[in-house]
N, C-alpha and C positions, 0 to 999 in steps of 0.2 A: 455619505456618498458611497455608491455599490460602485466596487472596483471592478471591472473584466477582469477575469482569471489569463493571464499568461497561455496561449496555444503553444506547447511542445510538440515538435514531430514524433522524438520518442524517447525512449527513458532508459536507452542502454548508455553507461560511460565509455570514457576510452578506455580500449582493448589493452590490455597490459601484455607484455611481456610474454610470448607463450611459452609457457610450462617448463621457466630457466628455477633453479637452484642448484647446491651445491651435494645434496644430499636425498635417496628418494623417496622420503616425507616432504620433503619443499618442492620436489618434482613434483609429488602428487597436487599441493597443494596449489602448485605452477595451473596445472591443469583443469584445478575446480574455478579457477580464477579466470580461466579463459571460456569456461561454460558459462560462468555467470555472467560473462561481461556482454552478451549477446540476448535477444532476447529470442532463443529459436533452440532447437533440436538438433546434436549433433549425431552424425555416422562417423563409425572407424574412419570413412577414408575422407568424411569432412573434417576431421580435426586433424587427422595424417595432413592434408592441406594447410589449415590451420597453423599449425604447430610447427611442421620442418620434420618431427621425431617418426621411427621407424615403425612401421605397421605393430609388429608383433610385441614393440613393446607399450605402444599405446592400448594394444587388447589386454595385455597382461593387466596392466596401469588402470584400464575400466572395467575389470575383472576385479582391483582391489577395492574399486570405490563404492562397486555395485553391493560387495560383500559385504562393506563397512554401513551400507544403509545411506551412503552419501552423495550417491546416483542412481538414479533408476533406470530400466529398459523400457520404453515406450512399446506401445500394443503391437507394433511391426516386429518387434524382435530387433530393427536394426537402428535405432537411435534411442539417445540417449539423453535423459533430462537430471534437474537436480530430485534428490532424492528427501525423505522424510526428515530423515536427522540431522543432511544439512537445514535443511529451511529453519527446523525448528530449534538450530541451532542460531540460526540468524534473530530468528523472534525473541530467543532469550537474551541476544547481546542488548537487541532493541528493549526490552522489556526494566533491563537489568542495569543499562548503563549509571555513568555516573551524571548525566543532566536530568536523570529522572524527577530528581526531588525539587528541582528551579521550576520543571516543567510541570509537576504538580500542583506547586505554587501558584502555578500562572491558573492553570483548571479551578483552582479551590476559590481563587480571586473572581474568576468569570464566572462558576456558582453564586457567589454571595451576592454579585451585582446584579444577573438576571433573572434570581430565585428558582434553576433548573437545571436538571442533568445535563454532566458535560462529558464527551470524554475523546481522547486524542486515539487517531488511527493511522494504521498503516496498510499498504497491499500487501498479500501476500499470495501467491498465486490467483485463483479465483475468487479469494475470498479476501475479506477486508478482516483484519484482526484489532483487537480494543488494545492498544497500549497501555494505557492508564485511562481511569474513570474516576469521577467526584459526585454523588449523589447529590438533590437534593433534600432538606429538612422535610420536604411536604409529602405528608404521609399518605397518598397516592402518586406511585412512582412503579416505574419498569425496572426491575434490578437485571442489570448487565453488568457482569464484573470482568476486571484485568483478562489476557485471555481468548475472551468471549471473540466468536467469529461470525462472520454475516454475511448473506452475497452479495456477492458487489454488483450485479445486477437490479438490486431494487433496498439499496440501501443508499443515502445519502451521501456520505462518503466514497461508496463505491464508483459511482455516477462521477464525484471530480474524478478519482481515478482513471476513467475509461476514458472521460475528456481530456485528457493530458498524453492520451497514444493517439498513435497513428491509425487511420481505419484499417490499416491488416493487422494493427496489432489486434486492435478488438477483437476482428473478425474471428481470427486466432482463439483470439482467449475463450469470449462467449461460445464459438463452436465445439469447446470442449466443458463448457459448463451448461448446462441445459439451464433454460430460464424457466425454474422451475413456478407455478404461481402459490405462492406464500398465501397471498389473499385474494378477494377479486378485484383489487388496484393494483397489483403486479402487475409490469409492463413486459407481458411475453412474445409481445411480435416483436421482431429484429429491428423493423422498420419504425416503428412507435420509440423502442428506446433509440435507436442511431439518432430521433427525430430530436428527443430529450436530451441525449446526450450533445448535442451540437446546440441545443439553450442553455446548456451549463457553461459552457466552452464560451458563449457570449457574452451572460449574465454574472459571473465568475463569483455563482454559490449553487447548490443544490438542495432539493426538499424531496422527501423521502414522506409522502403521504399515505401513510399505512397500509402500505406496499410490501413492509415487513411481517409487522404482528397489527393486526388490529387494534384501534386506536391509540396508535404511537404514531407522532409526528415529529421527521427531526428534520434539522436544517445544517447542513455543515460549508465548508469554507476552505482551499488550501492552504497551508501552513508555508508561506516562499520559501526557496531554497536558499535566498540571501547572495546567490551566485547566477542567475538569471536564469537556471538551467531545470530538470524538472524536479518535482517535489515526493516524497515517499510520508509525507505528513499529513494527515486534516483536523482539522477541530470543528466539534460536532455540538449540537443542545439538542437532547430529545426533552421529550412533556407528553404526557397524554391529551389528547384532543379536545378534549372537556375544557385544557387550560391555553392550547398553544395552536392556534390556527395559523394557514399559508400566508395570510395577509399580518398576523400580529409578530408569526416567525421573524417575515422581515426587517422588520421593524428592531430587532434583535443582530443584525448584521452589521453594524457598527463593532459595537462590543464585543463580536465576536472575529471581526478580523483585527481588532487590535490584539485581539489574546495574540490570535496568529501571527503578528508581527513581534508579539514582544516571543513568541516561543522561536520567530525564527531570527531573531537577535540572539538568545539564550545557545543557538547552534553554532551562528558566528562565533559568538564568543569563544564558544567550548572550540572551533575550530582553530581560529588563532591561537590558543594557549596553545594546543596538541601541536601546532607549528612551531611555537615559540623554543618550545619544551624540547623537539625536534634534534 
């Protein structure tokens, strides 16, 4: 049975605490914590807002972040985003954690049953980034390793991700990523994907028909958050075209959201402990 994917309005959590601690390393880190927790651009005097803390030491405070590679200045000069070395500081926690190897598990198990490449992803600005990947044995195959990045514009997974915002977030997003075309099934009018992405949003899976590289066809799926709330997970099967069409992908959508339920059990789990442990 095809599950409807869950419609989210949007995918910011609650706001934490603005930019409390005791020392100003935890101040600063107060304040990366209040950037992330929105999904939008701030100014000096929006986070002077934000926050309660006084002008000149929030400039100082994004004068240290900016230097550190851990916020950027936007094209205006006057706001302000996350920066390089955070994000990719986030991808490595994601990359790197300790449910990796369960969640591996779970990929190498949905390889052997559907005989095809699998691999788990996440958003990451405009772009979708590979978590972990499982090839598979048949020696015609597309190597994407750990890593590996894709737009999320005409990439399978990218497509659940965009159906899980809100329309300003998209608007937002895609306006600042050009929809570049990959091939000539790339979906570059606005209106063509909004159209798409609101089949994903109903259909709760997305296909990716070589939209990316030529003939590669994948199918992915969201990963639940186990919390009813939105998801930062997909699980994906690519194949070349030769072996994996739109109508046989289908057919592959059972197996492949149990993966996703047993990986977002594997979260639960690791979540209760980390409460437990607490």
């Amino acid at each position: 049975m095809i599950r409807p994917m869950k419609i989210v309005k949007g995918l910011a959590p609650e706001i934490p605490e603005p930019a409390s601690g005791d020392t100003p390393t935890m101040r600063l880190f107060g304040l990366l914590e209040v950037m992330a927790a929105k999904d939008q651009r701030y100014s000096l005097q929006g986070l002077v807002e934000e926050t309660g803390m006084p002008k000149p030491t929030l400039h100082r405070m994004l004068q240290q972040l900016e230097g550190a590679g851990l916020l950027q200045r936007e094209g205006d000069g006057r706001h302000y985003g996350i920066g390089t070395r955070l994000r990719r500081l986030a991808e490595n926690l994601l990359l790197n954690d300790s449910l990796h190897g369960a969640r591996h598990t779970v990929l190498r198990q949905l390889v052997e049953e559907i005989g095809e490449s699998c691999n788990l992803t996440a958003l990451s600005g405009s772009e979708v980034v590979y978590l972990d990947r499982v090839e598979t044995a048949a020696p015609l195959r597309f190597y994407l390793h750990s890593g590996s990045r894709v737009p999320v514009h005409c990439s399978a997974s990218g497509k659940i991700f965009l159906a899980q915002m809100s329309a300003a977030q998209r608007r937002r997003l895609l306006s600042n990523a050009p929809l570049e075309p990959y091939t000539p099934r790339t979906l570059t009018d606005p209106d063509a994907l909004e159209k798409e992405v609101q089949r994903v949003r109903k259909d709760g899976y997305a296909i990716d028909n070589e939209e990316f590289l030529p003939g590669l066809l994948c199918i992915a799926a969201l990963v639940p958050s186990g919390d009813d709330g939105p998801s930062n997970l997909c699980i994906a099967v690519q194949a070349p075209v030769m072996r994996l069409d739109a109508a046989k992908a289908k057919t592959l959508l059972p197996a492949l959201q149990r993966a996703a339920e047993a990986l977002s059990r594997i979260d639960a789990d690791a979540g209760t402990t980390s409460r437990a442990q607490a």
